[in-house]
C-alpha positions as CSV (number, residue, x, y, z in Angstrom):
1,X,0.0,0.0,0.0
2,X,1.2,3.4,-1.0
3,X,2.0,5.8,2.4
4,X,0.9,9.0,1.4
5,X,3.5,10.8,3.4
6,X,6.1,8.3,1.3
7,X,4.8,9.1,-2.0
8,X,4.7,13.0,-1.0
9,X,8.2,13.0,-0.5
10,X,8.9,10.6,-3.8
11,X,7.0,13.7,-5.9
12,X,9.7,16.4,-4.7
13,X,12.2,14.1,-5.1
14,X,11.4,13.5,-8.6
15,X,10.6,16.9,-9.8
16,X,14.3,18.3,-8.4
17,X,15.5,15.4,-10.7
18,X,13.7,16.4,-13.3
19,X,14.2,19.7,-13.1
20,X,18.0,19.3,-12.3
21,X,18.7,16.9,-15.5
22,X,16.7,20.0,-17.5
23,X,18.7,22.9,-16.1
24,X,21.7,22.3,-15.1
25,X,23.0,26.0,-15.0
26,X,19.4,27.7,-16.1
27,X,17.3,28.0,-19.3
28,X,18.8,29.7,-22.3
29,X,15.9,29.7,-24.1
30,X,13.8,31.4,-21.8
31,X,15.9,34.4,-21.5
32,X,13.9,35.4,-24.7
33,X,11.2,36.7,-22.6
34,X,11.7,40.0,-20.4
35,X,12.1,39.5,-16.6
36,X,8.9,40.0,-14.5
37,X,6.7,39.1,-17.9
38,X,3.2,37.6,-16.4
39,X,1.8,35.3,-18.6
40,X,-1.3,32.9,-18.4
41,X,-1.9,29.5,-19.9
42,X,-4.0,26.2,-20.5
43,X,-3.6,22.8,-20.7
44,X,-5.3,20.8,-23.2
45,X,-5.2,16.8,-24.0
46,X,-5.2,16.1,-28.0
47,X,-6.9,12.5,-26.9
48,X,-9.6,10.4,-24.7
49,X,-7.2,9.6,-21.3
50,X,-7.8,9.0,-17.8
51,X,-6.4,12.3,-15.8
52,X,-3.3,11.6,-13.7
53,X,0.1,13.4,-12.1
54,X,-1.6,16.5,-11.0
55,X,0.5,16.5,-8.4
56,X,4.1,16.2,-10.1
57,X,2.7,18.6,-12.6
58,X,1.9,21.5,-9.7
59,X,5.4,20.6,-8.3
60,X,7.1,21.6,-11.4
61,X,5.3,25.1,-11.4
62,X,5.3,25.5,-8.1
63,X,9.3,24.5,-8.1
64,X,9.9,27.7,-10.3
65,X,7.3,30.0,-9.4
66,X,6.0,29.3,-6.1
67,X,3.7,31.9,-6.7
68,X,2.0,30.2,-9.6
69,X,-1.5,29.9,-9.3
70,X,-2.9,26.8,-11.1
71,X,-6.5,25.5,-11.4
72,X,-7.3,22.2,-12.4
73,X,-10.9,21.5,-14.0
74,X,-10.5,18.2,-14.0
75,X,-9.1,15.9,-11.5
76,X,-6.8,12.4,-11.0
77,X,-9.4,10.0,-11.8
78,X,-10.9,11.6,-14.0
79,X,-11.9,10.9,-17.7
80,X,-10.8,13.6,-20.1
81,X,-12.0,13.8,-23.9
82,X,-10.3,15.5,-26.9
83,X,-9.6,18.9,-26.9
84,X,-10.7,19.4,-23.1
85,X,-8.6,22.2,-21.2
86,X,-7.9,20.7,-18.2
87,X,-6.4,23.7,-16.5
88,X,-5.1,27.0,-16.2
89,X,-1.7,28.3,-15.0
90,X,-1.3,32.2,-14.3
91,X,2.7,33.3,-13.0
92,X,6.3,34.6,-14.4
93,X,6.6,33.3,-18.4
94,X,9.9,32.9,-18.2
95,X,9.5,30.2,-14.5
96,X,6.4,28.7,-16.6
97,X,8.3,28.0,-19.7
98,X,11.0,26.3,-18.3
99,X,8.8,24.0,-15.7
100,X,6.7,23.1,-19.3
101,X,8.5,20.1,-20.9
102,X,9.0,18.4,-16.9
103,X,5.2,19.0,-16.0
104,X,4.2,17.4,-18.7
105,X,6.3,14.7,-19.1
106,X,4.7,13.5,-15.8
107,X,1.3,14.4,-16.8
108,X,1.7,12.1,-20.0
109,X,3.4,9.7,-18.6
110,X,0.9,8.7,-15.5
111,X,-1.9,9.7,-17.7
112,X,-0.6,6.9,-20.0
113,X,-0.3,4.6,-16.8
114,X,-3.7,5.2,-15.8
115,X,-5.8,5.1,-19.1
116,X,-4.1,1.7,-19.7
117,X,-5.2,0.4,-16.1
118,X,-8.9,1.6,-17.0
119,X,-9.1,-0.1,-20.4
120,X,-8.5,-3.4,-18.4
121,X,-10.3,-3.2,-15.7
122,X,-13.4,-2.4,-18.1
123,X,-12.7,-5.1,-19.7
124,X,-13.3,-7.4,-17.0
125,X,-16.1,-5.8,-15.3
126,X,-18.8,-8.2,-14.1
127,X,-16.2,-11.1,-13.3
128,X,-14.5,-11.1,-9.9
129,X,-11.2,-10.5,-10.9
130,X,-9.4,-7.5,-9.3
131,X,-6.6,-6.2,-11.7
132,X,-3.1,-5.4,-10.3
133,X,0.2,-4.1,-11.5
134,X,4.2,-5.8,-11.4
135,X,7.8,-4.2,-10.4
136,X,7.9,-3.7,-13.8
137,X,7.9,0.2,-13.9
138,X,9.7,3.3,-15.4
139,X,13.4,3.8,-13.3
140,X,12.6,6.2,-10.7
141,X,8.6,6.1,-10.9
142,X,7.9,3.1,-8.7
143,X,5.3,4.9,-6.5
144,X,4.5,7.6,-9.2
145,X,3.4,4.6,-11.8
146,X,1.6,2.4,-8.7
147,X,-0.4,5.5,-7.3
148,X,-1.5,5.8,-11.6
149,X,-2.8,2.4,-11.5
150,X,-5.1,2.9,-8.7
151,X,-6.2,6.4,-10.7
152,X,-7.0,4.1,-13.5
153,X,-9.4,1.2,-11.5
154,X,-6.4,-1.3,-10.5
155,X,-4.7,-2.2,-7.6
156,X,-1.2,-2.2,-6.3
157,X,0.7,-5.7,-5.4
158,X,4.1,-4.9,-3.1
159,X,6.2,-1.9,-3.7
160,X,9.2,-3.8,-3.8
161,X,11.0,-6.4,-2.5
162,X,11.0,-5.0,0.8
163,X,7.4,-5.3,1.9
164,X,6.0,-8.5,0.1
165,X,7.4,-12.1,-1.1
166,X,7.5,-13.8,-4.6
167,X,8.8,-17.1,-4.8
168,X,9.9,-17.2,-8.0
169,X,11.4,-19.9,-10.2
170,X,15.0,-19.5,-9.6
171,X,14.2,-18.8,-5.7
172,X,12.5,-22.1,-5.6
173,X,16.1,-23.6,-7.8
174,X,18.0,-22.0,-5.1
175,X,16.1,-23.1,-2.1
176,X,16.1,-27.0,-3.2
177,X,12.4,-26.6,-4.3
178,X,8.5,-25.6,-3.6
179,X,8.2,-26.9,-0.2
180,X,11.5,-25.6,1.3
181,X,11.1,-22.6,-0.5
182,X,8.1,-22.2,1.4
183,X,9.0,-23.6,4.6
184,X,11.3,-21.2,5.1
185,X,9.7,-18.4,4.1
186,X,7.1,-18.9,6.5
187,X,9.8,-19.4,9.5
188,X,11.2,-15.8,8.0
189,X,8.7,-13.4,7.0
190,X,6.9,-11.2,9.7
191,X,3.0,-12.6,9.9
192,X,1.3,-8.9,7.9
193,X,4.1,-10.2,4.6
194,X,2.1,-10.8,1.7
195,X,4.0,-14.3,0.6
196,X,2.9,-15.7,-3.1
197,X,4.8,-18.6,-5.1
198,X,4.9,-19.2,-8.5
199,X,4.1,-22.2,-10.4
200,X,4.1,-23.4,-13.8
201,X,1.8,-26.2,-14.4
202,X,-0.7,-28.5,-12.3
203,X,2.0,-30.6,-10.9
204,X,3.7,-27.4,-9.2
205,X,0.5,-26.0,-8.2
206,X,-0.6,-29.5,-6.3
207,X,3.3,-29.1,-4.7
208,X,2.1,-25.6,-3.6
209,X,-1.1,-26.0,-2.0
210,X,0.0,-28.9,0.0
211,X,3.0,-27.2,1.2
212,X,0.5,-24.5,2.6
213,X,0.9,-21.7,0.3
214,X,-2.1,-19.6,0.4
215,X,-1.2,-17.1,-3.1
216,X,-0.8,-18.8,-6.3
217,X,1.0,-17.0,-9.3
218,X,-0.1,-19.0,-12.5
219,X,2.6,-18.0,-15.0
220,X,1.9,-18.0,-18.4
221,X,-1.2,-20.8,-18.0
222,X,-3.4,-21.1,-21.3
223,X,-7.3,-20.8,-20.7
224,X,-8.1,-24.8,-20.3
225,X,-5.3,-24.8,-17.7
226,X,-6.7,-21.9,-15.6
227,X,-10.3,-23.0,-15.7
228,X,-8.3,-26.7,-14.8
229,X,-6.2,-24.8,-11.7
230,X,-9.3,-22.9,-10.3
231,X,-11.6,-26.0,-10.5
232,X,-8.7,-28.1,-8.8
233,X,-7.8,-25.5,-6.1
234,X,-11.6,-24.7,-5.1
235,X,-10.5,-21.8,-2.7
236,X,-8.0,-23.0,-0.7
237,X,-5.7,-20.4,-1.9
238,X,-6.0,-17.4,-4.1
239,X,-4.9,-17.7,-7.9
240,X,-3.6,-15.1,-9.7
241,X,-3.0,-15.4,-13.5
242,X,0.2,-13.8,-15.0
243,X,2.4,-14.0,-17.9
244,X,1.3,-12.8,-22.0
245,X,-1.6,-11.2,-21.2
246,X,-3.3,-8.4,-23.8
247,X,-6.3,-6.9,-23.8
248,X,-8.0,-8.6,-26.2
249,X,-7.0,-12.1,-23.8
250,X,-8.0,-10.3,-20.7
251,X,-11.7,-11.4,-20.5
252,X,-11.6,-14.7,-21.3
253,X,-8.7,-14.6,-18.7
254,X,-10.9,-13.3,-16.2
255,X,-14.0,-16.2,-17.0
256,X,-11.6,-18.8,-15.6
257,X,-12.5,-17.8,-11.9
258,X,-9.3,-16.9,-11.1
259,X,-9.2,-13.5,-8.2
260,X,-6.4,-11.9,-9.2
261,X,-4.8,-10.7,-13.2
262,X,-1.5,-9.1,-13.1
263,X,-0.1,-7.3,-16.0
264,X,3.2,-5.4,-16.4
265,X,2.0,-3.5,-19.5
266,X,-0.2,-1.8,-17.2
267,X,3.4,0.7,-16.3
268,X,5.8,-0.7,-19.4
269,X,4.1,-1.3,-22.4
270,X,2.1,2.3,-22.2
271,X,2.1,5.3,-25.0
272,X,2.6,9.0,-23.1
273,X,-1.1,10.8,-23.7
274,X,-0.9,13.8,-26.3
275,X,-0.9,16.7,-24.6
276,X,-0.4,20.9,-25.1
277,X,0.0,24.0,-23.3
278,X,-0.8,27.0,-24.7
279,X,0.7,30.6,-23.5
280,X,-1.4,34.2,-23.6
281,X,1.1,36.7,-22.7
């Protein structure tokens, strides 16, 4: 779960990166404009998105003109059509144009994230399948990319390696195995740890369940071999299906029974949202 707090602190950190990778020893560019110009302008999107990195974008503004005043008509969460202006930004030109191509690189980019996690979860509405995002996020935007996710419908698995366990299938090489994987991950992870194995076919998953394990990652299982695992399981432990999975796979995924759908295009596989600011000096 996200600490608010935690991911306050990740958006500053971000931005000064941002900003500092930008800068370095000022803007050149925006030199062009006289000191002390006030200037006013809008945000539009060029496509159909879900809204997202309001935050990071203020930041960025706010990081160079902490005067700024921005107003936001739409909010994260929110679905945005073509050609909406999605808000306003009145403050010095010269602090607005150099914040631009940062604030909207985050805006795009978590925009992206979300919109992506909202075409899946409407496509499996009416099942009982929640869906849920990987590790497998942009360098640096761990928490920016998870907090996207649950903008766009889905829901966040661990943060990282530090707060939840996946047995994988060189972990379970290394340990000598399913059930000593598992053994001693239960005799070494604190009692709130979320612990899940993997498993790659009906043998492993038979393994799994007698060896106690209560979170089931089917990797890469076609449909007959879901419907096969949820029918053999018959809830004593959650399944999660993982592994290949598109859009147009993800309802037929869902209609296996199986809880859980994780899918790391939801934060690597995305296309930044098409978006413009506009100055009125």
């Amino acid at each position: 779960m996200i600490n608010q707090h935690e991911l306050a602190a990740n958006i500053n950190a971000s931005v000064t990166t941002a900003l500092d990778e930008d800068l370095r020893d000022g803007d050149l560019t925006a030199q062009l404009i006289p000191r002390h110009t006030e200037a006013q302008a809008t945000v539009i999107t060029r496509q159909d998105a879900v809204l997202c990195g309001t935050a990071w974008f203020n930041a960025c503004f706010k990081a160079m003109d902490k005067n700024c005043i921005i107003h936001w008509l739409a909010q994260d969460g929110d679905v945005v059509t073509a050609k909406q202006t999605m808000c306003k930004i009145r403050g010095d030109a010269r602090a607005m144009l150099t914040a631009e191509r940062c604030a909207l690189n985050f805006l795009q980019t978590l925009s992206a994230t979300a919109t992506q996690t909202r075409h899946y979860v409407e496509a499996v509405q009416g099942t009982h399948a929640k869906i849920l995002d990987t590790r497998k996020t942009l360098p640096g935007l761990r928490l920016a990319q998870k907090y996207a996710v649950k903008m766009g419908g889905g829901h966040n698995q661990r943060i990282g390696l530090f707060d939840g366990v996946l047995i994988k299938e060189n972990h379970i090489l290394a340990a000598g195995g399913i059930r000593p994987a598992l053994e001693q991950t239960f005799r070494i992870a604190p009692g709130s740890i979320s612990i899940q194995i993997e498993v790659e076919n009906m043998e492993q998953l038979n393994e799994a369940l007698e060896a106690g394990a209560k979170l089931i990652l089917l990797d890469n299982f076609d449909l007959d071999s879901l419907r096969a695992a949820v029918k053999f399981t018959d809830g004593r432990a959650e399944l999660e299906a993982s592994g290949g999975i598109t859009l147009d796979k993800i309802r037929a995924i869902a209609e296996t029974g199986v809880e859980r759908i994780s899918i790391g295009g939801l934060t690597k596989d995305i296309h930044a949202i098409d978006l413009s600011m506009r100055f009125e000096i």
